[in-house]
C-alpha positions as a LaTeX table, in Angstrom:
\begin{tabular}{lrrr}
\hline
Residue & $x$ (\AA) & $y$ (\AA) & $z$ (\AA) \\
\hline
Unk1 & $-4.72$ & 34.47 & $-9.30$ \\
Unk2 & $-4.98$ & 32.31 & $-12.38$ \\
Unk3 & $-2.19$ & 30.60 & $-13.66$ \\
Unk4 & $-1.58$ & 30.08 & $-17.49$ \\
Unk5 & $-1.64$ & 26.51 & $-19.15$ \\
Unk6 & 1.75 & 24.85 & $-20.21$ \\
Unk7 & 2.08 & 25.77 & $-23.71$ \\
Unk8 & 5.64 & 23.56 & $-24.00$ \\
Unk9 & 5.28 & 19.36 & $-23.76$ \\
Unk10 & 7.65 & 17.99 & $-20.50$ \\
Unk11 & 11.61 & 17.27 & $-22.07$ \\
Unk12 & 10.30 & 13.79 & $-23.27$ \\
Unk13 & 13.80 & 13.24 & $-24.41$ \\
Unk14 & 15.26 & 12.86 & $-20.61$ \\
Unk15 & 12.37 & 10.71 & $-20.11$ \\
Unk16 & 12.48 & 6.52 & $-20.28$ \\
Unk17 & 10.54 & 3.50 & $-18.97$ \\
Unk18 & 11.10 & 1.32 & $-16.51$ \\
Unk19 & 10.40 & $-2.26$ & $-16.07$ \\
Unk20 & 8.21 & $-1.66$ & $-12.41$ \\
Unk21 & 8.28 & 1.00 & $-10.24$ \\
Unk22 & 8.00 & 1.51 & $-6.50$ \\
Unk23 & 5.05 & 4.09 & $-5.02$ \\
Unk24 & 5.10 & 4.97 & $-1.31$ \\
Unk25 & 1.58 & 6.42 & $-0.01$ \\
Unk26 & 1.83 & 8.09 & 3.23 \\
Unk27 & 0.73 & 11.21 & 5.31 \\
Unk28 & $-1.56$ & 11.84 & 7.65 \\
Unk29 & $-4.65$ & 12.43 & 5.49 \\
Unk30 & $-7.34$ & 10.27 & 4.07 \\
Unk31 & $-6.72$ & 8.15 & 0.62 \\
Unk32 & $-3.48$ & 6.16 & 0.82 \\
Unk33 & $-4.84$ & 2.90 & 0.69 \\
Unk34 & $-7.38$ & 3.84 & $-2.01$ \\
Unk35 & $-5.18$ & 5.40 & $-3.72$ \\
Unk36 & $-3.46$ & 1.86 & $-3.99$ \\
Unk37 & $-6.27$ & 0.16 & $-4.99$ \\
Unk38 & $-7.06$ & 2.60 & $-7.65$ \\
Unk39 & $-4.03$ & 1.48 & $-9.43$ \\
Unk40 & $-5.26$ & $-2.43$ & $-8.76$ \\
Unk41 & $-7.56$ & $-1.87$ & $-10.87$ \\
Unk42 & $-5.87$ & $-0.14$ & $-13.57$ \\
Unk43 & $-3.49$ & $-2.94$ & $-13.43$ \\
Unk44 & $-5.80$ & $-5.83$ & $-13.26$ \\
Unk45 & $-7.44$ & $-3.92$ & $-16.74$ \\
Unk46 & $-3.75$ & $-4.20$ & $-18.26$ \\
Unk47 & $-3.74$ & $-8.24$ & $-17.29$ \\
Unk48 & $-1.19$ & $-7.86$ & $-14.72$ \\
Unk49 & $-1.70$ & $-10.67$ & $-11.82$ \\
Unk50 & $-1.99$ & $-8.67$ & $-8.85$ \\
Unk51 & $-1.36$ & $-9.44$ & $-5.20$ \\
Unk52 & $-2.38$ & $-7.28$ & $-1.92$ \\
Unk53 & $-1.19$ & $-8.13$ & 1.58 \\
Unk54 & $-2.97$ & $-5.96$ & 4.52 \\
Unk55 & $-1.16$ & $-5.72$ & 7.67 \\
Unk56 & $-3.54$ & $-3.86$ & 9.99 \\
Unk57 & $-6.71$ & $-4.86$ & 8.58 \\
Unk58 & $-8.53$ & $-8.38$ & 9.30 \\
Unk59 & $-9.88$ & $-10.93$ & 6.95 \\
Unk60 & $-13.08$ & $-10.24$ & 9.27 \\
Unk61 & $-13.63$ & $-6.55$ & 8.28 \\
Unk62 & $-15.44$ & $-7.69$ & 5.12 \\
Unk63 & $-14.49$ & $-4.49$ & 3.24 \\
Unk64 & $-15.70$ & $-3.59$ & $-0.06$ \\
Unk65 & $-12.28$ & $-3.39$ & $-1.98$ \\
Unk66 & $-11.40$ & $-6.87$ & $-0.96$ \\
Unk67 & $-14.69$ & $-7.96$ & $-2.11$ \\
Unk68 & $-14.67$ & $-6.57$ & $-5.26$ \\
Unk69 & $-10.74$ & $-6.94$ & $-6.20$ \\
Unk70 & $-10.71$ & $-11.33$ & $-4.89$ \\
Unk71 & $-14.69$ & $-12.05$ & $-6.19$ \\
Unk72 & $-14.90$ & $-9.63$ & $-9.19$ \\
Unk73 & $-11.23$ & $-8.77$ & $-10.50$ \\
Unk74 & $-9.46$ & $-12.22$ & $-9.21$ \\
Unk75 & $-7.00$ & $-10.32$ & $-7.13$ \\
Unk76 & $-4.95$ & $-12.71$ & $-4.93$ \\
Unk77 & $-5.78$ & $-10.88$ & $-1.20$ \\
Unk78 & $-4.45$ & $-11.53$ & 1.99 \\
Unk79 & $-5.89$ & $-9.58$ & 4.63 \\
Unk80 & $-3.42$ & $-10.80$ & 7.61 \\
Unk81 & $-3.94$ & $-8.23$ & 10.01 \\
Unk82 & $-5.41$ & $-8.38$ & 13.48 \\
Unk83 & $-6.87$ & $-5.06$ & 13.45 \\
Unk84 & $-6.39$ & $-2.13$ & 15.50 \\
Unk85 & $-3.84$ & $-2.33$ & 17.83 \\
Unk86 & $-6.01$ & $-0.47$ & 20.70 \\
Unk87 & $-8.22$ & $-3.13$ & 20.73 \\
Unk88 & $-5.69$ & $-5.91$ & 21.04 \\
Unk89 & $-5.82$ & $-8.05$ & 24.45 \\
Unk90 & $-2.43$ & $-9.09$ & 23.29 \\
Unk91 & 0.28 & $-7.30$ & 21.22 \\
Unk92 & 2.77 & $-9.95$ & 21.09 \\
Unk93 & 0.05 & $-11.70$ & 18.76 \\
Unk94 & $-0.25$ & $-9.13$ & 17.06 \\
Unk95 & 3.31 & $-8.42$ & 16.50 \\
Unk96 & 3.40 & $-12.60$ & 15.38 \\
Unk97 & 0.52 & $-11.87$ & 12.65 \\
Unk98 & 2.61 & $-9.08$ & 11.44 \\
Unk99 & 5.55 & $-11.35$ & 10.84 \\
Unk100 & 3.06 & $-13.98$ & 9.00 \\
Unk101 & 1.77 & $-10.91$ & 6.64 \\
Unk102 & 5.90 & $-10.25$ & 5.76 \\
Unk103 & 6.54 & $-13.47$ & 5.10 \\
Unk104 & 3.40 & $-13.36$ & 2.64 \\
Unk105 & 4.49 & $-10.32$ & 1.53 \\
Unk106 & 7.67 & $-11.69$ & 0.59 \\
Unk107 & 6.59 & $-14.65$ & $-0.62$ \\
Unk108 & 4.48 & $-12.88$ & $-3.17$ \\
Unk109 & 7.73 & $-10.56$ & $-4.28$ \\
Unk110 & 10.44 & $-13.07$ & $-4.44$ \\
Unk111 & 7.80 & $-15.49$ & $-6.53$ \\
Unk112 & 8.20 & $-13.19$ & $-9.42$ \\
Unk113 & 4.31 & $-13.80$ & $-10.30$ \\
Unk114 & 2.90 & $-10.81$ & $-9.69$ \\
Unk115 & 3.00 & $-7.82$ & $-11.53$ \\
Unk116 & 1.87 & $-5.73$ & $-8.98$ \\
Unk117 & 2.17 & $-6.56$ & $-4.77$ \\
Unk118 & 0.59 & $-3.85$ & $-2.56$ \\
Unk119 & 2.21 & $-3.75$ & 0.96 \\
Unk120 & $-0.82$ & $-1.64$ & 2.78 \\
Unk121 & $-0.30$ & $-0.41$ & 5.80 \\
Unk122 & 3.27 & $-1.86$ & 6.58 \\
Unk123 & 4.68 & 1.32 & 7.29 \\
Unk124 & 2.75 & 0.62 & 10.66 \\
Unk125 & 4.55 & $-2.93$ & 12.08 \\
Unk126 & 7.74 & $-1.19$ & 10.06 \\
Unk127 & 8.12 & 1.79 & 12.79 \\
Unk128 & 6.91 & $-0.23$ & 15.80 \\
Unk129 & 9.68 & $-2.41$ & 15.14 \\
Unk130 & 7.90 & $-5.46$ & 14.46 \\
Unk131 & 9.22 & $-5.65$ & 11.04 \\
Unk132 & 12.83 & $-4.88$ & 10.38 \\
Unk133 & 13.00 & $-2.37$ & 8.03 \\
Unk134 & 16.19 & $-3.04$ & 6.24 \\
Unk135 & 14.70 & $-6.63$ & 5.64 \\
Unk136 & 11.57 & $-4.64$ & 3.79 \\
Unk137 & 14.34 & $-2.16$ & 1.87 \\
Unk138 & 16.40 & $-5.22$ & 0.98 \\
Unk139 & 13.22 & $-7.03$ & $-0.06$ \\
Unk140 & 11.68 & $-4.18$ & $-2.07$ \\
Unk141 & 14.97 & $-3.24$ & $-3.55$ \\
Unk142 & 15.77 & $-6.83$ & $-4.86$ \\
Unk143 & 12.60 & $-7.70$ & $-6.34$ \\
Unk144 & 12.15 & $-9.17$ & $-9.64$ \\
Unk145 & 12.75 & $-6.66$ & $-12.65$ \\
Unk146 & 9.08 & $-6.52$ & $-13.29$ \\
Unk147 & 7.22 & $-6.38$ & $-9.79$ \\
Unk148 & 5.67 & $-3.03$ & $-8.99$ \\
Unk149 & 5.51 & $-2.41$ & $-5.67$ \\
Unk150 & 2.92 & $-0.02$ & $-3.49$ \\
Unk151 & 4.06 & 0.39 & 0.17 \\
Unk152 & 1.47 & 2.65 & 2.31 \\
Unk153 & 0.68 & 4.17 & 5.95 \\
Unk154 & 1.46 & 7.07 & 7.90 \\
Unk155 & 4.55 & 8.21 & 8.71 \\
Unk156 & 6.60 & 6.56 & 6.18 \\
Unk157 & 10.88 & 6.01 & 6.76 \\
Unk158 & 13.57 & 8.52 & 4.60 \\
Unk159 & 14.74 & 4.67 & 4.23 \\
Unk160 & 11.27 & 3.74 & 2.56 \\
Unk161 & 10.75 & 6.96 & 0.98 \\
Unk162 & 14.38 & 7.08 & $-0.92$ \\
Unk163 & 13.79 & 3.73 & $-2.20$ \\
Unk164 & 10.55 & 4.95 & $-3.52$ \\
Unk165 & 10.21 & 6.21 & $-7.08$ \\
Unk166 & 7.30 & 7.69 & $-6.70$ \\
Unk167 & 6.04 & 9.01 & $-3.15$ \\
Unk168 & 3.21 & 11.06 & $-1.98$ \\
Unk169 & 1.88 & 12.67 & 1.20 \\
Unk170 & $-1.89$ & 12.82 & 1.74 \\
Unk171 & $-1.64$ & 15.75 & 4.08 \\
Unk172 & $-5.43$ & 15.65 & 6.40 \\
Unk173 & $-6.92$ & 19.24 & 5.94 \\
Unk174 & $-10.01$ & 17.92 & 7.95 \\
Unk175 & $-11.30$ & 14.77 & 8.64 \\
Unk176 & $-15.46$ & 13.73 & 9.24 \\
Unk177 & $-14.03$ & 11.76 & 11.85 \\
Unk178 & $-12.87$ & 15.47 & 14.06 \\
Unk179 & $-16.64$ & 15.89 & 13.40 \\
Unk180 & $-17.94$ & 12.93 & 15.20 \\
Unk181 & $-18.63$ & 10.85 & 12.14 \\
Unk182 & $-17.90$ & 6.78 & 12.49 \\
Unk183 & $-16.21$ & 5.18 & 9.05 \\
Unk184 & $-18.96$ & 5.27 & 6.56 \\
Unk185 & $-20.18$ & 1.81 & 4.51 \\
Unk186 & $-19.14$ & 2.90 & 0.45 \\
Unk187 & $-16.31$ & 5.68 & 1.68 \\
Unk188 & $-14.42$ & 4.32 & 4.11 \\
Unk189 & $-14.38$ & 0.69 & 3.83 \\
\hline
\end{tabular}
């Protein structure tokens, strides 16, 4: 069944702007990360200064969005991560690298330089309990009129989500991974 296109413009009178805003990206399906980064680069083409702090992935994973975004677009990246957590001898050390990433994280808020700070994958260390979450609420709430922030990872808090202005689930309908297929060089990473 088709549906018919809006022939009325949204009440742009209820509308206004806002100085930043705050997206959460979560769900079980593919694209909440890129999704982030897709917005990097709209906001690196509007001048902002950007910053992006990764708390699962390592500096080691050599991924093509870091590439590009810190050698091409001059993105300020931290990559603090110590990878997946089923491959950690140790989880206390990993637990201590995802205190290192907040403390980046918040460094890069509370500065007030960037325009944009994407928090990828926090919701991760957040509902492990390796990050107290009211500290990231507080953190997120409080930051500087004009910091946009981008929080993603599965599973995301009512806590993160209500602070959100903008939050989306990427629901997985299927997955090349239920198929057998490794993460693919160019899609994936």
């Amino acid at each position: 069944m088709s549906e018919s296109p809006p022939t009325q413009p949204p009440d742009a009178e209820r509308h206004k702007t806002a100085p930043s805003l705050v997206i959460v990206n979560t769900g079980d399906g593919k694209g909440k990360s890129s999704s982030a980064f897709g917005v990097v680069v709209r906001a690196v083409a509007q001048d902002w200064n950007v910053a992006v702090v990764q708390f699962l992935k390592s500096g080691n994973w050599n991924t093509g969005e870091e590439r590009l975004c810190r050698e091409e677009l001059g993105v300020d990246w931290w990559a603090i991560g110590d990878g997946f957590t089923w491959d950690s001898p140790d989880l206390s050390e990993d637990e201590a690298v995802a205190h290192a990433a907040w403390q980046q994280a918040k460094s890069c808020i509370d500065g007030g330089k960037y325009q944009l700070v994407v928090l990828d994958e926090i919701t991760y260390p957040v509902n492990w309990g390796w990050l107290d979450e009211q500290d990231v609420v507080s953190c997120v709430k409080q930051r500087p009129e004009r910091t946009s922030i981008i929080l993603t990872g599965r599973d995301a808090s009512a806590d993160l989500i209500e602070i959100a202005d903008t939050a989306t689930e990427m629901r997985n309908i299927k997955h090349a991974y239920e198929k057998g297929i490794v993460a693919k060089k160019g899609i994936d990473y």
